[in-house]
C-alpha positions, 0 to 999 in steps of 0.5 A: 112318254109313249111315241104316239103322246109325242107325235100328237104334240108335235103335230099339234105345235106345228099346227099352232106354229102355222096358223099363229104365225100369219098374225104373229111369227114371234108368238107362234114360236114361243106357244109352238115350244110350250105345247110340245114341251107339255106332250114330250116333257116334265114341266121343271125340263120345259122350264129350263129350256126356257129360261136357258135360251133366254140368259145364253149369252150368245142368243142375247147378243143376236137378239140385240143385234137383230132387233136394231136393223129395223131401226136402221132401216126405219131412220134410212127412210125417214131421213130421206137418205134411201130415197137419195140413194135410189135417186142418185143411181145412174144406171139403165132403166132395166138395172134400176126396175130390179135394183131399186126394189132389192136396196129398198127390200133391204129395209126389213119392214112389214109391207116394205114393198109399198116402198118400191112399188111407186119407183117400179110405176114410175120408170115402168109406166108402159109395162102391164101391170101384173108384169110390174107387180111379178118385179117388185115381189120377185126383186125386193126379195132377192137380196135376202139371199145374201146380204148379211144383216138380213134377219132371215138369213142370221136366224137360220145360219145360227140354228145351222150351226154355220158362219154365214160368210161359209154360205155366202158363196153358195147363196151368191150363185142363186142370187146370179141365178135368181137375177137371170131368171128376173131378167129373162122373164121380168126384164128383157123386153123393157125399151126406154132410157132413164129420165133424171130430174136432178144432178147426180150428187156423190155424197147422197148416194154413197153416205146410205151405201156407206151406212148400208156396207158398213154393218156387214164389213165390220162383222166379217172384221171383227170375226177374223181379227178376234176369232176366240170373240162370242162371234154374235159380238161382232154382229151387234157391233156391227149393227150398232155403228150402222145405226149410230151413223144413221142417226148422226148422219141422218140428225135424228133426235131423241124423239124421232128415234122413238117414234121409228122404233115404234113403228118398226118395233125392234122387240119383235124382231128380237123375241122372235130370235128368242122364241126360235132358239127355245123352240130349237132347244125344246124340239131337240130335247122332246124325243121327236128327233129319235122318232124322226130318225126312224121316217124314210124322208129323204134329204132333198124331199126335206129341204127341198120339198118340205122347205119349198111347201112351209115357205108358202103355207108360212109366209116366213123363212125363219119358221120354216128353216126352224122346222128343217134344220133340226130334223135334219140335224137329227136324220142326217148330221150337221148341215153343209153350208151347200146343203144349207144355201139349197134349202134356204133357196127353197124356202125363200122360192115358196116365200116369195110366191105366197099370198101369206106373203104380205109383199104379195098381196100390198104388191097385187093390190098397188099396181090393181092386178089379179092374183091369178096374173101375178101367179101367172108371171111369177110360178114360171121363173119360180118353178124352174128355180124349184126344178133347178133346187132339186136337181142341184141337191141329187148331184151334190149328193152322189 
């Protein structure tokens, strides 16, 4: 294989990363593997990297795992108990315009913002309208940063090679950060108070809570009481519970149940845990690596730069940190769970920006506001949050 083969592979299987991708992430990743695989290596090697990453263990249970928080998501909404949960919080009409989205954005379901857009139009009925649709795309998304069960987050700190409780606290300062700048720009001039139309009921805002908490809790358990345990183990019991108890709770029956998986379609979500981890295994293994090695790329150029223009030509977080973090891993050793959290952030700052982005565009079109104002509310607060990035990442690397 001749450096030149190589590079035209990988080029090429970024290409078809990149364009199938806004039709289908879990596709894209599996042909993206398969046309480097053909440039950079035999045919019997590109078999067994396939059919490896399908029987390891590890990315089975993952797999599983992931494929579950969609449904779990799913009989929240269906079952009316996130809706009770957004209706039993007693707090100003500020801290619910950005704490609604963010619950609701836990839900991880394709045009999820349409959920939260009509609680932002009722409370914040007197704001412009393009501010409002800057809020729910700026605040649905947040959350994302650190909330465990995310399947953005999971993917990407297992290609890391990191326990995501070792990122948590570095992702938590940009969450504060993230939060600051959306009440700066999003928030601070909102007068009014809330208006309820309903007593407050204790059990309908702690039981989703409860079932919400309950997932990461026992993961982060489970892991520490049994620490020699295949850790995705401890996710999937973990996720398995939360759904148990949405459906017990949420008396859900067998029929229900498969009309939400349909719509959430949980095999998606698992293939693409699948697809990520053979494309992983086969750009390790194509040479591309080595050759990398040799570019004069910089570190922050890479996870900053790089990660902030693949989350907004991508519309994804897990595509582009499926991209970084093997080159990274490969120009300059194993990935800090600091140096992780910077690029994480990036990515997510270009995601959230993004028309790609299907949030942006349900979002724009819901509240009748131009593109061209929704980027003028939102390139603001992300540029500094980009600027913040970069600056953060040269003094960590001193």
């Amino acid at each position: 294989m001749s450096p030149l083969q190589a590079w035209i592979g990988f080029f090429t299987s970024l290409a078809i990363l990149l364009v199938v991708s806004r039709k289908s992430l879990m596709l894209s990743m599996f042909l993206g593997a398969l046309i480097l695989g053909i440039f950079t290596m035999p045919p019997s090697e590109l078999a067994w990297k396939f059919w490896s990453s399908f029987v390891d263990l590890s990315v089975i249970l993952l797999a599983l795992a992931v494929g579950l928080i969609p449904i779990i998501g799913g009989g929240l909404s269906q079952s009316g108990q996130m809706e009770d949960l957004v209706r039993n919080l007693r707090i100003g009409k500020k801290a619910f315009l950005g704490f609604s989205p963010a619950l609701i954005g836990m839900l991880p379901m394709p045009g999820g913002a349409l959920l939260s857009a009509p609680l932002v139009e009722k409370v914040g009925k007197d704001m412009p309208r393009e501010k409002k649709a800057g809020l729910n795309v700026w605040f649905r998304h947040v959350l994302y940063l650190v909330y465990p069960l995310s399947p953005a987050l999971i993917v990407s700190i297992t290609m890391a090679n990191l326990d995501i409780y070792q990122a948590l606290p570095y992702l938590a300062s940009f969450l504060v950060f993230s939060v600051a700048l959306g009440y700066f720009f999003f928030l601070r001039n909102v007068r009014g108070r809330m208006e309820y139309d309903q007593k407050l009921s204790m059990k309908k805002l702690f039981t989703p809570l409860t079932i919400i908490f309950v997932a990461p809790i026992l993961d982060f358990s489970v892991k520490t009481l049994f620490p020699t345990l295949v850790k995705e183990a401890a996710t999937l019991i973990g996720v398995a519970t939360s759904l148990a108890l949405v459906l017990a709770i949420g008396r859900i029956g067998l029929k229900d149940f498969f009309q939400i998986s349909r719509k959430s379609k949980p095999w998606d979500f698992a293939l693409i845990i699948i697809g990520m981890i053979v494309f992983h295994n086969v750009f390790k293994a194509s040479g591309i690596p080595e050759l990398i090695t040799e570019g004069q790329i910089t570190p922050e150029i890479l996870c900053v730069g790089v990660g902030f223009v693949l989350g907004f030509a991508t519309g994804r977080i897990q595509l582009p940190a499926a991209i970084i973090i093997p080159i990274f891993a490969t120009k300059f050793g194993a990935m800090p769970a600091q140096v992780f959290a910077i690029m994480f952030f990036s990515i997510f700052l270009g995601y959230v920006l993004t028309p790609v982005h299907p949030c942006v565009a349900l979002t724009a079109k819901f509240f009748s506001a131009d593109l061209k104002d929704f980027f003028r509310e939102v390139v603001p607060p992300a540029l500094i949050a980009f600027v913040f990035s970069f600056v953060l990442f040269l003094i960590l690397n001193v």
